[in-house]
N, C-alpha and C positions, 0 to 999 in steps of 0.2 A: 289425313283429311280433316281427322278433328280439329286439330292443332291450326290447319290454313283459318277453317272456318270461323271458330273463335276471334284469332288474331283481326280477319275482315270485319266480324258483327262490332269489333269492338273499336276499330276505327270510323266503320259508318252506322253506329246505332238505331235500331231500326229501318235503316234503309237497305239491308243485305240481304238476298238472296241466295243459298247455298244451292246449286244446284247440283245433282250428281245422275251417271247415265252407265250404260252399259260400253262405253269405248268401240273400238274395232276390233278385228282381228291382226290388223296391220300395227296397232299399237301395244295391245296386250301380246300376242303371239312373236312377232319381229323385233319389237323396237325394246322392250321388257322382257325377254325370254317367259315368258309363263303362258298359263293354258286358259285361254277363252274358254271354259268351261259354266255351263249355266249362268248365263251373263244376269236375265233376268231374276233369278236368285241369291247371285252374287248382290246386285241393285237394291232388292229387298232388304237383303241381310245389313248390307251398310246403313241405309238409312233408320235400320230399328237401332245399330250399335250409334251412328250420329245422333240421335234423338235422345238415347241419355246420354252419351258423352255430353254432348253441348248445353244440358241443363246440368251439368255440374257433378251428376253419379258418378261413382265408378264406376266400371264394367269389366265385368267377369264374366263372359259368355262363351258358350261352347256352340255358335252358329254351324248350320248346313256348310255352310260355304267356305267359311273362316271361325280362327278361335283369338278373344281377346282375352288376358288373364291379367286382372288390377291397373285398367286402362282409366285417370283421373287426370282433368284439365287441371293445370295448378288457378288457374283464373279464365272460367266460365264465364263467356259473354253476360253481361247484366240482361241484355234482349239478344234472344237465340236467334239466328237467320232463320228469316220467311216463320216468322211467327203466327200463332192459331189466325189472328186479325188482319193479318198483311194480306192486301189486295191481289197483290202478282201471284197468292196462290189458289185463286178464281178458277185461272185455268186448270191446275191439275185435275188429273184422273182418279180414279178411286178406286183400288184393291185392298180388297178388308179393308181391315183398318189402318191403312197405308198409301200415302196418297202418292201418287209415281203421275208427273207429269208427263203427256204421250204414252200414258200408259196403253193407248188403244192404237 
């Protein structure tokens, strides 16, 4: 996901929007063999590992959900999708310090 999202911010510069959600059951469980399990923590967890990925960190984390070990963009978008400033993230919602759009 990191790798998509990069490659998009870096064709349309500032104008990208990463968005990420929870899926189905019909597509995680069926269509990908794996287990819909805490979907909404699954969601969290990505977008803490997206947020450094995509400014350029490594990541080394041993999330809830998932484990990343020496996970680094070789070429970190210059402007991250849905930046602090970008208008289209008006809408999102706010848990902690985490912002999940429809998070309500």
């Amino acid at each position: 996901m990191a790798m998509s999202g990069a490659t998009l911010a870096g064709l349309a510069p500032g104008r990208f929007v990463f968005g990420i959600g929870t899926s189905s059951p019909v597509v995680v469980e069926q269509w990908n063999a794996a287990k819909l399990d805490r979907p909404y923590q699954r969601a969290r967890d990505m977008l803490r590992f997206l947020r450094q990925a995509l400014a350029g960190q490594k990541v080394s984390e041993d999330y809830p959900t998932f484990r990343v070990n020496g996970f680094r963009l070789d070429s970190p978008p210059a402007t991250p999708p849905a930046a602090a400033d970008d208008p289209a993230r008006r809408h999102a919602g706010r848990r902690g310090d985490h912002e999940l759009a429809g998070s309500r």
